[in-house]
ZAMITI-864013 format. One record per residue (C-alpha): residue in one letter; x, y, z; residue number from 0. Coordinates in nm, 4 decimals. Layout:
% ZAMITI-864013
ZADO, code, x, y, z, pos
ZADO, A, X, Y, Z, NUM $
...
This chain:
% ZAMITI-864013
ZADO, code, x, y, z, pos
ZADO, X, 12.5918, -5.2402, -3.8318, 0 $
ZADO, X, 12.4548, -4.9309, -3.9982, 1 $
ZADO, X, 12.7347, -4.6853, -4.1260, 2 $
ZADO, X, 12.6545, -4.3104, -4.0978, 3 $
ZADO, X, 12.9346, -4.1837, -4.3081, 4 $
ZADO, X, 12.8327, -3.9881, -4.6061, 5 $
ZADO, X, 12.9782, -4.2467, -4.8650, 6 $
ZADO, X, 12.7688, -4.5044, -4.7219, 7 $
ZADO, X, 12.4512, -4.2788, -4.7920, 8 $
ZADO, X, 12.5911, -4.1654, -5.1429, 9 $
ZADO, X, 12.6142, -4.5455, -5.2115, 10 $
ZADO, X, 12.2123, -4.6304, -5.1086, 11 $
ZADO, X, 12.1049, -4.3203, -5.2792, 12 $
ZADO, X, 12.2624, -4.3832, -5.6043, 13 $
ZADO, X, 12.1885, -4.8015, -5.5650, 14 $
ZADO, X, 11.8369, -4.7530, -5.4490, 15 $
ZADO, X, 11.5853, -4.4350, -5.3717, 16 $
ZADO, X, 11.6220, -4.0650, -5.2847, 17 $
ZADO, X, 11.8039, -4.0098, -4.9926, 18 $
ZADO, X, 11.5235, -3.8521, -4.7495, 19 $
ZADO, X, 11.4322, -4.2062, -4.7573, 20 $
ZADO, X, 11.7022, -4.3502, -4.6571, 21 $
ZADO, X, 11.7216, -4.0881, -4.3624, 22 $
ZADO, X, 11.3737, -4.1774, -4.2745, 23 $
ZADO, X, 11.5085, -4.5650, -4.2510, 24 $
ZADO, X, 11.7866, -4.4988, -4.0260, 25 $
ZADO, X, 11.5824, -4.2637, -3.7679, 26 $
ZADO, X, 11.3414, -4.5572, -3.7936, 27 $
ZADO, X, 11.5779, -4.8712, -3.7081, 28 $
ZADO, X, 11.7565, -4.6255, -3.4661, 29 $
ZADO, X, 11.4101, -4.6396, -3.3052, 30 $
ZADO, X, 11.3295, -4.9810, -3.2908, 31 $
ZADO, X, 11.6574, -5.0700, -3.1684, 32 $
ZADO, X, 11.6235, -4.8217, -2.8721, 33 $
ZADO, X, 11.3286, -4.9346, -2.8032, 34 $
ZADO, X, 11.4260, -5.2558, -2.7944, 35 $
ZADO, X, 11.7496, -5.1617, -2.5419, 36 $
ZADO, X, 11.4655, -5.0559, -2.3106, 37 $
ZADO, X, 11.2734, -5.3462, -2.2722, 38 $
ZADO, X, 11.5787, -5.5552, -2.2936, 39 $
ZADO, X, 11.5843, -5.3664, -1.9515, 40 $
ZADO, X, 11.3659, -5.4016, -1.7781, 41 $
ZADO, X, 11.2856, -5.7560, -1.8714, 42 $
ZADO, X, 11.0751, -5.7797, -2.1428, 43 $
ZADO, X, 11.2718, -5.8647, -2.4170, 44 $
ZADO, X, 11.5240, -6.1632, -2.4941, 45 $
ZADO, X, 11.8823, -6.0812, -2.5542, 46 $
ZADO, X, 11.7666, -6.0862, -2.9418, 47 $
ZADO, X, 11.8244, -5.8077, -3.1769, 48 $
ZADO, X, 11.4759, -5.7158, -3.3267, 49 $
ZADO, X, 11.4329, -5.8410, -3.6849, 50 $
ZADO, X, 11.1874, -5.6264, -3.8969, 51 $
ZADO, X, 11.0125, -5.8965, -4.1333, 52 $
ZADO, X, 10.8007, -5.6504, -4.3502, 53 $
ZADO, X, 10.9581, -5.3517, -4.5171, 54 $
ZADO, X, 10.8120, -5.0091, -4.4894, 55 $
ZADO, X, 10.8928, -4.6847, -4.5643, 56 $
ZADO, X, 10.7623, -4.3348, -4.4218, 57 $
ZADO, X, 10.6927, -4.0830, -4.6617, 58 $
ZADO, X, 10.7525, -3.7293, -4.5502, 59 $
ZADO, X, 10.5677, -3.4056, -4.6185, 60 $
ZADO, X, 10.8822, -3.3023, -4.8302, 61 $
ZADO, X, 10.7899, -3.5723, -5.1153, 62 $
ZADO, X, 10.4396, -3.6262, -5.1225, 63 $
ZADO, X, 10.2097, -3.3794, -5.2761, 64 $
ZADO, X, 9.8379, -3.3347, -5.2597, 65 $
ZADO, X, 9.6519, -3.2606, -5.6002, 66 $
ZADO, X, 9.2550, -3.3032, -5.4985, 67 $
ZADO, X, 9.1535, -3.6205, -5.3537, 68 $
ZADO, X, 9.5094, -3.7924, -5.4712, 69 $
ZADO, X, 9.8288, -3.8060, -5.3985, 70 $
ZADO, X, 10.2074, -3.7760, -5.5672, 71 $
ZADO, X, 10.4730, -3.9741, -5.4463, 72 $
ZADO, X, 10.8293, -3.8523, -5.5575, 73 $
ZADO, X, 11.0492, -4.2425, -5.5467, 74 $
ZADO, X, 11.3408, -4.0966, -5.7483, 75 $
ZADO, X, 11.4344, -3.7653, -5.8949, 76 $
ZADO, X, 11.1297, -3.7323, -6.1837, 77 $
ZADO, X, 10.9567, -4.0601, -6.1056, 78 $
ZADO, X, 10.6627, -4.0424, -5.9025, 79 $
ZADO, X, 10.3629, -4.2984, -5.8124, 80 $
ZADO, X, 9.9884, -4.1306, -5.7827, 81 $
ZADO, X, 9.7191, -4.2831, -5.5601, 82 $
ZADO, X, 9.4044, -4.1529, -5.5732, 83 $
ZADO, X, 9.1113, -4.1917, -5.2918, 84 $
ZADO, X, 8.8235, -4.0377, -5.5140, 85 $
ZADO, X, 8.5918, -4.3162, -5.5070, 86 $
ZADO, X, 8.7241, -4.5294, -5.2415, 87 $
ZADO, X, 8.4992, -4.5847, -4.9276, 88 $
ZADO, X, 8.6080, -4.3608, -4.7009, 89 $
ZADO, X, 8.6280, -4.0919, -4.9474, 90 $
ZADO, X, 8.3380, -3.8658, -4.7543, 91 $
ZADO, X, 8.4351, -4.0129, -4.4307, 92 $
ZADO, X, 8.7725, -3.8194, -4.4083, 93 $
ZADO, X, 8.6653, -3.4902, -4.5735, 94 $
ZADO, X, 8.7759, -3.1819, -4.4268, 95 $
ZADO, X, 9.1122, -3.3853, -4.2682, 96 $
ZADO, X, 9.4590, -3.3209, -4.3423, 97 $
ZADO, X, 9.6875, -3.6204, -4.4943, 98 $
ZADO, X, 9.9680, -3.6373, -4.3097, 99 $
ZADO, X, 10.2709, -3.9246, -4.3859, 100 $
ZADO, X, 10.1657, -4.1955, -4.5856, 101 $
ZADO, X, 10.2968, -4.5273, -4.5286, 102 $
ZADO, X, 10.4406, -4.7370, -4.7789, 103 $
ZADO, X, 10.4601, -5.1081, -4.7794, 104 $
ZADO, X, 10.5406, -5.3494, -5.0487, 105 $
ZADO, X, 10.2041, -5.4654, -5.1772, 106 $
ZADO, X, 9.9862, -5.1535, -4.9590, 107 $
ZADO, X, 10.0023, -4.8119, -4.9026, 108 $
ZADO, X, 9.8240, -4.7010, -4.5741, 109 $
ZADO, X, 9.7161, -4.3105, -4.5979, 110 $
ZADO, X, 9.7448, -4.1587, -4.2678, 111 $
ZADO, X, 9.4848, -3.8599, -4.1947, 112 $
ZADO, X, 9.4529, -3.6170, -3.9113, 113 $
ZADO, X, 9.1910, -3.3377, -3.7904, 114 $
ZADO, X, 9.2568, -3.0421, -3.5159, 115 $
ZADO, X, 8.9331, -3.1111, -3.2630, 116 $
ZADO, X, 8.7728, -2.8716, -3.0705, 117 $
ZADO, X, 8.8218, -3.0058, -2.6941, 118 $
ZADO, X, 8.7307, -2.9323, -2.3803, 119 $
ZADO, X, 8.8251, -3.0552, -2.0457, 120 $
ZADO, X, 8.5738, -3.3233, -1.9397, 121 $
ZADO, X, 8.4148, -3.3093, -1.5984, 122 $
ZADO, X, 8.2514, -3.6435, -1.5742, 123 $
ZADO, X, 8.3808, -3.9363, -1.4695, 124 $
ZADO, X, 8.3693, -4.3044, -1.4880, 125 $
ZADO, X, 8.5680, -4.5911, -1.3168, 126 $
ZADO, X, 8.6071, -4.9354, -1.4775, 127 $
ZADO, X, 8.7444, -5.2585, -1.3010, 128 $
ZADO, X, 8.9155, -5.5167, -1.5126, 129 $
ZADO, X, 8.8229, -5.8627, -1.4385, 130 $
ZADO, X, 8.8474, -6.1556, -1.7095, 131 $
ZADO, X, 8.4749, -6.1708, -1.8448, 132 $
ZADO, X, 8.3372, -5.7771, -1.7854, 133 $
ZADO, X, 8.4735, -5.4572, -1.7391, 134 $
ZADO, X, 8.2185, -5.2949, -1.4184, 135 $
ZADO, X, 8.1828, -4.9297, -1.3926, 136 $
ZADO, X, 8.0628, -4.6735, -1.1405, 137 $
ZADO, X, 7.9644, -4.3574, -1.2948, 138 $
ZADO, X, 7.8440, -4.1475, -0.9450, 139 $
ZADO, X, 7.5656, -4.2433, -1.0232, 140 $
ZADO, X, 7.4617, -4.5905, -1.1596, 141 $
ZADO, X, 7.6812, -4.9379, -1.2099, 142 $
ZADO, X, 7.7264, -5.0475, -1.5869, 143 $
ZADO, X, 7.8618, -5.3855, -1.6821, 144 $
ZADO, X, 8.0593, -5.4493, -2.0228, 145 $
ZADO, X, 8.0649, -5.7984, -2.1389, 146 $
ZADO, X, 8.3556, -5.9382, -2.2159, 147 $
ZADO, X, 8.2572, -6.3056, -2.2679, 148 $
ZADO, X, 8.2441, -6.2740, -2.6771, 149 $
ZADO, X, 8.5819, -6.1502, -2.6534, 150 $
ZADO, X, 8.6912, -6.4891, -2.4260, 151 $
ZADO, X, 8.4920, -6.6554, -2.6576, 152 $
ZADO, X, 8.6487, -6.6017, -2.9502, 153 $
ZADO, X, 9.0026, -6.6048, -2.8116, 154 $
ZADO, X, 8.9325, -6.9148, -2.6536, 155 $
ZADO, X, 8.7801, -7.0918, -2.9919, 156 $
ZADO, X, 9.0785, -6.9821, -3.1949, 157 $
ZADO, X, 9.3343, -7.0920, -2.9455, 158 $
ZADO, X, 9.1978, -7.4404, -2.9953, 159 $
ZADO, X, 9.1835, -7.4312, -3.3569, 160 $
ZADO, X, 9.5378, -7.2867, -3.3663, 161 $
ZADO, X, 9.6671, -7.5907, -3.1237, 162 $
ZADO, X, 9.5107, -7.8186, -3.3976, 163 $
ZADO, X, 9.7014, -7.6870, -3.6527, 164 $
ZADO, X, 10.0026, -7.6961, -3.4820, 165 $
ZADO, X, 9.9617, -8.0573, -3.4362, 166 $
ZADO, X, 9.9615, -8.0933, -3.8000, 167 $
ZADO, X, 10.2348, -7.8684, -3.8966, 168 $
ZADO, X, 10.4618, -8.0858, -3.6905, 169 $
ZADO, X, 10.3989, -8.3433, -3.9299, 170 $
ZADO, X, 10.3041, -8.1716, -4.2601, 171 $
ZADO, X, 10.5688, -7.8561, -4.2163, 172 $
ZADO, X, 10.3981, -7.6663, -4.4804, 173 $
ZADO, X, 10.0794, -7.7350, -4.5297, 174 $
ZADO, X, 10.0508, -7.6047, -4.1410, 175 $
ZADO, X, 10.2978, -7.3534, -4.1380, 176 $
ZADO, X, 10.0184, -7.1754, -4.4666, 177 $
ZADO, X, 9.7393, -7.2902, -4.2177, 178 $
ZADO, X, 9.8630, -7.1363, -3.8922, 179 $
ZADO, X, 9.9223, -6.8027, -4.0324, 180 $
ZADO, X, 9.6244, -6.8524, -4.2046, 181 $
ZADO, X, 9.4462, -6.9079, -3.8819, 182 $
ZADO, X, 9.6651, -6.6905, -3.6609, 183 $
ZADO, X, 9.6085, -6.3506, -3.8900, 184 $
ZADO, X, 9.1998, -6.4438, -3.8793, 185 $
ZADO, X, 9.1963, -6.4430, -3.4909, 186 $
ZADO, X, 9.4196, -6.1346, -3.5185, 187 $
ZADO, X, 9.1687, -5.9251, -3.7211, 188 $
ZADO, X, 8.8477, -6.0798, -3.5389, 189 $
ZADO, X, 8.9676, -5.9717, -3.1807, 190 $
ZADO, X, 9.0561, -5.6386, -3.3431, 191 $
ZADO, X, 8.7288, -5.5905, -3.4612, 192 $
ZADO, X, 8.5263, -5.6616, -3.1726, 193 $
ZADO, X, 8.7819, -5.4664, -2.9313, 194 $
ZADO, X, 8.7027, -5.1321, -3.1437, 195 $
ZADO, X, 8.3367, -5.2296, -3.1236, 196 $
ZADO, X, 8.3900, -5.2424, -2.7471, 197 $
ZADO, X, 8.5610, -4.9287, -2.7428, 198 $
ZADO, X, 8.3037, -4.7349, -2.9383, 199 $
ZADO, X, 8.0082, -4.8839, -2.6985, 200 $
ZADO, X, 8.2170, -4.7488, -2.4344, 201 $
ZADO, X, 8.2911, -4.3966, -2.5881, 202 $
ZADO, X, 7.9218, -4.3393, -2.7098, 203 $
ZADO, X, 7.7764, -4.4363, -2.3256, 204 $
ZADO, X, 8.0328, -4.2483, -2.1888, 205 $
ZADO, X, 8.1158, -3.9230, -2.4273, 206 $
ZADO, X, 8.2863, -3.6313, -2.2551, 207 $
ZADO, X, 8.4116, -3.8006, -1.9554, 208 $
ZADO, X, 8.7317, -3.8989, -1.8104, 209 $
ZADO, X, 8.7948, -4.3008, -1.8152, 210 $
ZADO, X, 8.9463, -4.4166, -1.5000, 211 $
ZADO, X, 9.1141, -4.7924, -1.5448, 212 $
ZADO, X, 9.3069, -4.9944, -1.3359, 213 $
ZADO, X, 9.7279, -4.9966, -1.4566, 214 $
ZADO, X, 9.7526, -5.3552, -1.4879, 215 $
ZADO, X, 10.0663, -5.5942, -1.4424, 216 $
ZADO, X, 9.9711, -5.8797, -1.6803, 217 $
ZADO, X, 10.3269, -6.0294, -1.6497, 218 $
ZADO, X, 10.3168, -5.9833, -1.2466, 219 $
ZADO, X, 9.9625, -6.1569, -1.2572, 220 $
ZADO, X, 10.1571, -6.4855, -1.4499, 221 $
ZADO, X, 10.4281, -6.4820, -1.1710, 222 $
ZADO, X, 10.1247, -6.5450, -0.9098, 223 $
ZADO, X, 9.8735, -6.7665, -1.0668, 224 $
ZADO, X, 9.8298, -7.1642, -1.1344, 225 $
ZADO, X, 9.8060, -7.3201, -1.4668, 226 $
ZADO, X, 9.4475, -7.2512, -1.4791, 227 $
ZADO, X, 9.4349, -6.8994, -1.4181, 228 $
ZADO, X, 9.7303, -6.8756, -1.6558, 229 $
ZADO, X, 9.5380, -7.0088, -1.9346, 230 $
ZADO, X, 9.2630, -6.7440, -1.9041, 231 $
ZADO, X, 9.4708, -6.4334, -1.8067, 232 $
ZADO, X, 9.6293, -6.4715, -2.1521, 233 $
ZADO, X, 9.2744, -6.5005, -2.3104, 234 $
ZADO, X, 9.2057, -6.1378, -2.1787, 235 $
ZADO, X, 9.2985, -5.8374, -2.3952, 236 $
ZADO, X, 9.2776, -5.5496, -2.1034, 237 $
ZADO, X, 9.6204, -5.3242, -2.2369, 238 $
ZADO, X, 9.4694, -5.3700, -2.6560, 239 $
ZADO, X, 9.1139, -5.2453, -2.5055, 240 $
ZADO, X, 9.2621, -4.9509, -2.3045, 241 $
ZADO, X, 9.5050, -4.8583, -2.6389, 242 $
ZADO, X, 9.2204, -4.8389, -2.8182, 243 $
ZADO, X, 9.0316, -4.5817, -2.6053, 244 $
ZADO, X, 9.3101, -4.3888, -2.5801, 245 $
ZADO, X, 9.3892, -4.3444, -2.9422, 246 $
ZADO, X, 8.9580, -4.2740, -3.0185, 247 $
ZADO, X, 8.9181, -4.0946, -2.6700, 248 $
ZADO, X, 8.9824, -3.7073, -2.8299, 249 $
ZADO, X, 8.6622, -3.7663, -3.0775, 250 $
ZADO, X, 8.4492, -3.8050, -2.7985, 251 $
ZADO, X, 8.6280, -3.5610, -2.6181, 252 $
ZADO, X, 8.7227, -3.8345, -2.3702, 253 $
ZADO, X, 9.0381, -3.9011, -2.1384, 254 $
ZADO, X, 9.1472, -4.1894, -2.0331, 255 $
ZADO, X, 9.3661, -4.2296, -1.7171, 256 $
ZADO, X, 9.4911, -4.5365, -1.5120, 257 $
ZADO, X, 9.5540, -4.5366, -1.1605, 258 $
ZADO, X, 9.7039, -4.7581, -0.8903, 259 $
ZADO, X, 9.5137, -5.1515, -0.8571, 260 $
ZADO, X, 9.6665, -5.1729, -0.5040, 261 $
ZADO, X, 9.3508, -5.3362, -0.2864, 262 $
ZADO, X, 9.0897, -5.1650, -0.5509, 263 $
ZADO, X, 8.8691, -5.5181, -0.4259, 264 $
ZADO, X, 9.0089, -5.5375, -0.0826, 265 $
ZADO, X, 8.8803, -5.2235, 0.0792, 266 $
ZADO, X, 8.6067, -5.0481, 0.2474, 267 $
ZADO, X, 8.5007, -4.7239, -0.0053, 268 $
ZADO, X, 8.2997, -4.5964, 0.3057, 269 $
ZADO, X, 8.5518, -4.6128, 0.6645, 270 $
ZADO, X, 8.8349, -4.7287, 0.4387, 271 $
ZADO, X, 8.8901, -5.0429, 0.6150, 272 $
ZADO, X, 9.1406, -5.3299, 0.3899, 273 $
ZADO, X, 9.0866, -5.6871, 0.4459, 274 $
ZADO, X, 9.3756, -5.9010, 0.4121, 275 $
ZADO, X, 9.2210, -6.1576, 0.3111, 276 $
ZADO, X, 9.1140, -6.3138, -0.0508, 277 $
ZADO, X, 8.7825, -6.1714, -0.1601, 278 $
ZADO, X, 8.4971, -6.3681, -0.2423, 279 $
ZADO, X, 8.2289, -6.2556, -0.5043, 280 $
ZADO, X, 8.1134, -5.9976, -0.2416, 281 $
ZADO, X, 8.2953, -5.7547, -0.0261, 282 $
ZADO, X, 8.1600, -5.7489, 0.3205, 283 $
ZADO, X, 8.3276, -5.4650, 0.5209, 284 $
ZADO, X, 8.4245, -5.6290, 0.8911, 285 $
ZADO, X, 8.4058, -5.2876, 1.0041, 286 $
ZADO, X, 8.1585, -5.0956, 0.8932, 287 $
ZADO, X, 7.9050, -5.3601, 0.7051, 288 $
ZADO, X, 7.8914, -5.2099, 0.4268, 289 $
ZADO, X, 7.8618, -5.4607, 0.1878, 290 $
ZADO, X, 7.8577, -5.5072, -0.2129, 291 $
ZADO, X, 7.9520, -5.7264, -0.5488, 292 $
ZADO, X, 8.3165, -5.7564, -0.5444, 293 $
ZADO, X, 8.3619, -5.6013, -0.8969, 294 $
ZADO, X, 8.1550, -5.3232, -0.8314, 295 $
ZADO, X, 8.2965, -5.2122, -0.4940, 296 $
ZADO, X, 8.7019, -5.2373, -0.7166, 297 $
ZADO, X, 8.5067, -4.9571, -0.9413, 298 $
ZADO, X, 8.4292, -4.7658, -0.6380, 299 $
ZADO, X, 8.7183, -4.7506, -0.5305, 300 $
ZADO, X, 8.9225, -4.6456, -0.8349, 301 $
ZADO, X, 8.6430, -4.4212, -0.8888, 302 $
ZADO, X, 8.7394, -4.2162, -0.5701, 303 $
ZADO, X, 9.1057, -4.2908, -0.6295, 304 $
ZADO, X, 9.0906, -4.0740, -0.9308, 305 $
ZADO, X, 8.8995, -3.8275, -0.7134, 306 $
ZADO, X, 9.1598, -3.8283, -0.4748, 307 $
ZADO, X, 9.4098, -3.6646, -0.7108, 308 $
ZADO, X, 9.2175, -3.3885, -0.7062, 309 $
ZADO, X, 9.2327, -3.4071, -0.2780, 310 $
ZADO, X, 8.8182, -3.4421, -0.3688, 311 $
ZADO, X, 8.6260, -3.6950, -0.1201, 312 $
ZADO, X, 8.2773, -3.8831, -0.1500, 313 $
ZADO, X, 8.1051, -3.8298, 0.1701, 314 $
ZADO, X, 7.7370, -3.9967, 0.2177, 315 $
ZADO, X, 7.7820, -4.2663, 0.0178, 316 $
ZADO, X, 7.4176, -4.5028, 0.0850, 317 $
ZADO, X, 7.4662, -4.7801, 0.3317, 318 $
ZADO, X, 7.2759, -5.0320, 0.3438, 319 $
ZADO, X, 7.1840, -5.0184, -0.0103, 320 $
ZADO, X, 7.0834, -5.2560, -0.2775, 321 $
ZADO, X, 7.1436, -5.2980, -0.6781, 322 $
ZADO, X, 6.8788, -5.3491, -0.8601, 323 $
ZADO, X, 6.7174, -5.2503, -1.2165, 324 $
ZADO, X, 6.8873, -5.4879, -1.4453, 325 $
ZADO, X, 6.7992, -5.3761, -1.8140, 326 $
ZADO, X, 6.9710, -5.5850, -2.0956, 327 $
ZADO, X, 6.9862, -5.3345, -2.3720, 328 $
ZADO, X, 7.2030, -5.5101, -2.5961, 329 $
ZADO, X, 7.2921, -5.8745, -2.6246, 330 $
ZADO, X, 7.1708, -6.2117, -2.5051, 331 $
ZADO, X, 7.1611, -6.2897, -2.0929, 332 $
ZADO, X, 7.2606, -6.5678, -1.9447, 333 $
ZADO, X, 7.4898, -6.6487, -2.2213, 334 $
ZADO, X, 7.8302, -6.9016, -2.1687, 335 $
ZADO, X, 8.1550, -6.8438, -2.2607, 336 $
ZADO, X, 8.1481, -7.1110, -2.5348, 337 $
ZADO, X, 7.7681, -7.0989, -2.6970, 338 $
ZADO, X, 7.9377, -6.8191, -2.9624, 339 $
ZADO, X, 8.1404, -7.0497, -3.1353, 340 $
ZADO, X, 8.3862, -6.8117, -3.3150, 341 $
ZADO, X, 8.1113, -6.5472, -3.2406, 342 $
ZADO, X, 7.9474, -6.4779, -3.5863, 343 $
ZADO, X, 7.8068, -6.1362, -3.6089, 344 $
ZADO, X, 8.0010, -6.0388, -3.3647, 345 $
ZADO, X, 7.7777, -5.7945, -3.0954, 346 $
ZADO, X, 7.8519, -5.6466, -2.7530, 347 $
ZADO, X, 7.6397, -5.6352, -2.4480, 348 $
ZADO, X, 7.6327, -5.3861, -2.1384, 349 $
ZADO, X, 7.3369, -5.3969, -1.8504, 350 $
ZADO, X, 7.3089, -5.1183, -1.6259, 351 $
ZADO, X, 7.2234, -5.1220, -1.2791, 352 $
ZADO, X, 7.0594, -4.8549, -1.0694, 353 $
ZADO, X, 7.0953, -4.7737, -0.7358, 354 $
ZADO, X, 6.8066, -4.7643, -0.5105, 355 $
């Protein structure tokens, strides 16, 4: 239990570091437990305290200095560490941005920079449904499919490799406990990888617009689907994708907004008719007859969900129509889920389709 009395700070102060630190440490675990209490909650968490396993500390404006391209660190009254980003690789890369708190860790330190953009409100828009091997956009003008299947790919590969090593570590403890974190921090930093290169296709096709995404219920999909489905849902990386975007969205003077799934696949974008039933791989209206790929006509419809924040409505839109025009501009076609292996040289694909 963390004591807040004076004498307990006077005792880590004169034990350990200055005592800003140890003010930035209990904000900090205040934090983590509240945000733990929250999720506790609501249901996401186990009735487990959380247990920080890597030790970090925060350094604040008050105790760092800037001299050049370097850094001072005060640790204790007169004793100071100096890192210096001169010649590192992204020296040019973050010239004319402001360091804010570095981050201290016990073999790292992580220098955090910032830069005040110039932004205006974008006016464009662009709707993407979720589904497990493509995100499929509608732009008002044009479809645009993002592949996904590398990402499966790789997931899928490591998840196999990782069940191997399991196996082992329940008879050789050690050897595959090295092996599975091994393993476990190499799928980590692949699928990292290949999500920001997803997010940057994204960004640079779609640059001052608003991004319109589904808010998805991972954990409500798990309540409602078999083993099978299971096993891919948790392959799928929606929530890291959509992070992403959101945190690189203001340098492409993007937004990035999520709206409600409810019957995105199920309904009519034209007379707004809903079909109860399970959709197949093509919407047919049994109204109207307007008809249309099932992924496409979800992006529709979150398309003019978005719009109807705004109490805007698409009127005219073609019926009957067709989709056709399929360029591959990046990529391989016809690919399968499992011809990448662990997907060297990693690459991402997109095909746009134009409407006619």
């Amino acid at each position: 239990m963390l004591n807040g009395s004076h004498e307990y700070a006077k005792f880590l102060t004169e034990r350990f570091i200055t005592e800003r630190y140890i003010d930035q440490a209990i904000h900090d675990t205040f934090s983590i437990l509240e945000s733990w209490r929250r999720r506790f909650e609501k249901g996401k968490a186990e009735y487990k305290p959380p247990l920080v396993k890597k030790a970090y500390v925060r350094i604040k404006t008050t105790l760092r200095r800037i001299i050049g391209k370097s850094v001072r660190i005060t640790v204790k009254p007169h004793e100071y560490i100096t890192y210096s980003w001169n010649n590192e690789w992204f020296s040019k890369r973050v010239e004319g941005f402001e360091l804010t708190e570095p981050i201290i860790k016990e073999d790292k330190v992580y220098l955090v920079f910032r830069k005040e953009l110039q932004t205006t409100t974008p006016l464009e828009v662009v709707a993407f449904d979720s589904n497990l091997f493509s995100l499929d956009g509608y732009d008002g003008e044009k479809f645009v499919t993002v592949s996904l299947k590398q990402l499966y790919s790789l997931k899928y590969t490591m998840q196999r490799k990782r069940s191997k090593v399991q196996s082992l570590a329940s008879k050789k403890f050690k050897a595959g406990k090295r092996l599975l974190v091994k393993y476990s921090h190499r799928e980590k930093n692949r699928v990292n990888d290949l999500v920001h290169k997803l997010a940057n296709l994204i960004l640079c096709l779609y640059h001052h617009h608003v991004l319109v995404f589904e808010k998805l219920n991972k954990q409500g999909m798990f309540e409602d689907a078999n083993d099978s489905l299971s096993r891919k849902l948790s392959k799928t990386v929606w929530r890291k994708l959509i992070n992403v975007l959101k945190y690189k969205a203001s340098l492409y003077n993007c937004r990035v907004v999520e709206v409600n799934p409810r019957f995105t696949s199920r309904s009519c974008p034209r007379c707004g008719w809903v079909n109860s039933r399970m959709v197949g791989k093509t919407f047919r209206c049994g109204k109207c007859g307007f008809t249309l790929d099932r992924q496409f006509n979800a992006s529709l419809n979150i398309f003019k969900k978005y719009l109807s924040r705004f109490n805007f409505k698409m009127w005219g839109f073609p019926h009957p129509f067709r989709v056709s025009g399929v360029i591959p501009l990046m990529g391989r076609r016809g690919m399968n889920i499992r011809d990448f292996g662990e997907v060297q040289g990693l690459r991402v694909e997109y095909k746009i389709y134009e409407i006619q």
